[in-house]
N, C-alpha and C positions, 0 to 999 in steps of 0.2 A: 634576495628571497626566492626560496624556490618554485616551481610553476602551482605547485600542489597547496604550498604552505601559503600561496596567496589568496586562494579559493577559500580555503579549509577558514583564513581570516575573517572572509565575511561570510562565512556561511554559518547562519545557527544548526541545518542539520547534523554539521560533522562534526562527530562526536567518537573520541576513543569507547574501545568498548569496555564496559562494568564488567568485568569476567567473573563467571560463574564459576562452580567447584567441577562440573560434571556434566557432559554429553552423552545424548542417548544416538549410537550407533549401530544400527543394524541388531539393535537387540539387547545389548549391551550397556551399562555406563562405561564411559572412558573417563579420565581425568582430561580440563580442560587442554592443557597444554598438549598432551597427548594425543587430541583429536585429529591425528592428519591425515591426508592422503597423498598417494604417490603421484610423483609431478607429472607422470604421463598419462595421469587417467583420461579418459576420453572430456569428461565436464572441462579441464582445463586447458585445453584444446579446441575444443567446438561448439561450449557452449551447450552442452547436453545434462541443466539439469532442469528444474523445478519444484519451485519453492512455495512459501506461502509466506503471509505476514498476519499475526494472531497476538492480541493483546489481554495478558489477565489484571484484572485491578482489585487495589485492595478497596474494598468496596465500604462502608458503611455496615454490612451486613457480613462480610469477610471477604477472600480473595475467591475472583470468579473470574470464568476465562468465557469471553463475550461473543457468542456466536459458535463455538467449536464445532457443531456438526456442520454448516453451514461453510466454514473453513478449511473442515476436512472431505467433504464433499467436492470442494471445487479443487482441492489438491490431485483428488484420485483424478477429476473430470480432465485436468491438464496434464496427465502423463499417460491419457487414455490417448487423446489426441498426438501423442509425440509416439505412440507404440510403446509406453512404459509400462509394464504389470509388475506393479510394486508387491510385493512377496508377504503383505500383511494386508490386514482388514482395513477396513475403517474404525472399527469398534479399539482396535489394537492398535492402530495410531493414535486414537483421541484419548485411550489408557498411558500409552507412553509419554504423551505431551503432558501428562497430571501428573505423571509421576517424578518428571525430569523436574516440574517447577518444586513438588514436595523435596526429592532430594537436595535439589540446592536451595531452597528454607528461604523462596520470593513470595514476598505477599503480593508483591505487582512489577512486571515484565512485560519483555517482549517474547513472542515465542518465533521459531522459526524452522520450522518443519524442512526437511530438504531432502531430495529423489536424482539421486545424479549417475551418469553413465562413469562407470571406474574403468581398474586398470585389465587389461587384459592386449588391445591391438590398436593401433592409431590409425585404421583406415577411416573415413566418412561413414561408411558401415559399421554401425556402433552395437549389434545385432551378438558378436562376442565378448562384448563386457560386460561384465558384473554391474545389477542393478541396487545400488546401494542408498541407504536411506539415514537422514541425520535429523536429531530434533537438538538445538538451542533454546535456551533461554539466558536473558540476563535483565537488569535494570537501565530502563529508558526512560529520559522525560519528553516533553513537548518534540516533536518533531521538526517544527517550524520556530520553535522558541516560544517561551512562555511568556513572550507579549501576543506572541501573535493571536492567539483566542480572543482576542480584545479588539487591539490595534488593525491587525490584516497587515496583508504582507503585499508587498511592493514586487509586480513579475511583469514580464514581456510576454510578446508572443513569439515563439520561434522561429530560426531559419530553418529548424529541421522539421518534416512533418512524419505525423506517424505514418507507422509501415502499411502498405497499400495492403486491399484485402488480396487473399491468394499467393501472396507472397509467404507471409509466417504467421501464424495464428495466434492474432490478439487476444483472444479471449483467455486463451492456458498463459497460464503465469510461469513464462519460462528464462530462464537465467539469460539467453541469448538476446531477448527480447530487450531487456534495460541497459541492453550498449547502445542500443536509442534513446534510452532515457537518460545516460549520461551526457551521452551529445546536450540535449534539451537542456542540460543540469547546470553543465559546467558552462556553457553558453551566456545564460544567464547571471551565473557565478563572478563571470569574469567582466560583464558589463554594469556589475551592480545592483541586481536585481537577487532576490531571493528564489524565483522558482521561476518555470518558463511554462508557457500554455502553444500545446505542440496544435496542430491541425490536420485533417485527414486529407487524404490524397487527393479530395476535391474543393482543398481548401475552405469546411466547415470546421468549427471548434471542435474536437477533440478531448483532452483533456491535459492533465498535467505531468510531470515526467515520471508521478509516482504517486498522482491522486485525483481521482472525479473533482468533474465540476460542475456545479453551478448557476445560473443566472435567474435574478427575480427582474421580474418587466411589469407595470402597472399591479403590482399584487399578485403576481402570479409567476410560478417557477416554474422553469424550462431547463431541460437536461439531455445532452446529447444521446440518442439512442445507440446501440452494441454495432448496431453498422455503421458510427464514425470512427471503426480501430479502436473503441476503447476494453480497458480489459472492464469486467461485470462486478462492480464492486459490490461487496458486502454491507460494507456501512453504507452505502449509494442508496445501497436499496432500503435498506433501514432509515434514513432520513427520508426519502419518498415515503413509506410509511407514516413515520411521522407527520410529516407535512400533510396528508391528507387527512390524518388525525385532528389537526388543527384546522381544518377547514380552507385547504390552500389548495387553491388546482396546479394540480404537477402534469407538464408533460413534456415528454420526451420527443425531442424534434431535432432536427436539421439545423444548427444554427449560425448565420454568417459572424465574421471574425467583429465585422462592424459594433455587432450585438454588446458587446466584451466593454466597449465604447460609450453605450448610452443605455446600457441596464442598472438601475437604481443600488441593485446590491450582487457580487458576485461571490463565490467561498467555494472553497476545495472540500471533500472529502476524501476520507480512506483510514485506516486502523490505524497506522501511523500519524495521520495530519489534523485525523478526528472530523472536527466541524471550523475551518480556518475562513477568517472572512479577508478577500484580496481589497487592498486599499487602492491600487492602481493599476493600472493597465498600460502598457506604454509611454508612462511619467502622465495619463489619464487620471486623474480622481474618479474611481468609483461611487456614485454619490456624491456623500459630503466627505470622503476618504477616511471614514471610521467602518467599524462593523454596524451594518444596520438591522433593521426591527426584526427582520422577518430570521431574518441570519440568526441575532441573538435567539430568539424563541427556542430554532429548530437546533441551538446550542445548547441552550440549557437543558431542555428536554434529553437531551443522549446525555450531558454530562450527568443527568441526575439520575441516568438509567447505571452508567459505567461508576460512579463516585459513590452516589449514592443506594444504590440497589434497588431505587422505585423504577418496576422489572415487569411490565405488565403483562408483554409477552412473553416470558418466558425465554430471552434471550441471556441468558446469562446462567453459568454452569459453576456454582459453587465445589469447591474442592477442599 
């Protein structure tokens, strides 16, 4: 069996992709197949793009894509950071992302916006290549698998920790950045664990190789703030809402690894992983090793904003 095909085994994320009809390229639809780029563009080389992750669902109400300015806001904020002046608006990216899912006829997707350095020179100086831009979509389900909104998922915590501050900038969501995250991934992957929980350079919790976390202590939820390396999630901040909607003190702190260990309920989020409640920690039972109370609430609450369209804030962008 091959190195890949043994991962790929136990992993519920990897999943082949549901191919769409149609990519929006620099302006354009391409047909899927079609959408390529030249092998020497600068992105597959050095790691010079940046992306996002945006989910529309077919809602109860119709299909609605959950957060988009919010999404597209922090798309421009990370290629601002990297010196990328993307050649469209905001208003004209979050038009093209509506239209790519109308042409390929998805009532619920993933979307995937993307800003990468092209072909032009292969010096580190990426300053003469074309700055080109790609919006995907296709059909995805659970991330972590469709037990695990229930059940929780079984992770470690890594060898690998995130990237020190100063070094490369956690906060932009940049393509370079998640070859840390596969370290963390495939890590985990290969010792039997679903996901991995990386640590900051001063060895506090951090987060996961591709999702916020978590931790409830006596009633009360606690969430690593932007200065442990984490990137500023979306949904992050929207179940902090949440949770204070419900009457739950959230706060954002410093937290040691130990914590991981003897906090009643732990759970990831992010657009991809949703609201996932982790069942263990280091062959650890979180709790009683199910999803617990507080977890389920601030689950149901998003699932019923995203499923079912009770939308209070206005997050959510019918199409």
């Amino acid at each position: 069996m091959a190195f890949t095909e043994g991962m790929a085994h136990h992993d519920p994320t990897h999943k082949l992709l549901n191919e769409a009809s149609h990519i929006w390229m620099n302006g354009e639809f391409v047909e899927w197949k079609n959408a390529t780029i030249h092998i020497l563009s600068h992105a597959v080389h050095y790691g010079s793009s940046i992306f996002e992750g945006i989910r529309a669902y077919n809602t109860a109400k119709g299909t609605a894509i959950f957060k988009l300015p919010e999404h597209t806001k922090r798309f421009f904020n990370s290629t601002k950071i990297y010196r990328m002046k993307i050649p469209y608006t905001q208003e004209e990216i979050s038009n093209a992302i509506v239209e790519t899912i109308k042409i390929n006829n998805l009532k619920s997707c993933y979307i995937r916006p993307i800003a990468y350095r092209g072909y032009h020179s292969l010096g580190v100086d990426p300053s003469g290549c074309s700055l080109d831009v790609a919006i995907a979509v296709w059909e995805w389900g659970k991330y972590l698998g469709p037990e695990a909104l229930e059940k929780g998922v079984a992770v470690r915590v890594s060898s690998w920790n995130r990237i020190a501050p100063n070094t490369m900038p956690a906060t932009s969501k940049a393509g370079a950045n998640y070859m840390n995250s596969q370290l963390i991934k495939m890590e985990a992957l290969i010792d039997g664990y679903v996901e991995g929980i990386a640590l900051d350079i001063n060895g506090f919790v951090s987060e996961g190789s591709a999702e916020n976390i978590f931790l409830v202590m006596d009633g009360k939820i606690i969430t690593p703030p932007q200065g442990a390396s984490i990137l500023p999630g979306i949904t992050r901040d929207s179940i902090i809402t949440l949770a204070k909607e419900e009457g739950f003190e959230v706060k954002e702190q410093f937290i040691p690894r130990e914590f991981l260990y003897i906090a009643d309920e732990v759970f990831f989020t992010g657009t991809a992983a949703e609201v996932s409640p982790i069942s263990s920690v280091d062959k650890i039972p979180v709790g009683n090793g199910k999803r617990g109370p507080i977890t389920g609430i601030l689950q149901r609450k998003f699932l019923d904003i995203v499923e079912n369209g009770i939308d209070p804030h206005g997050w959510l962008m019918y199409i």
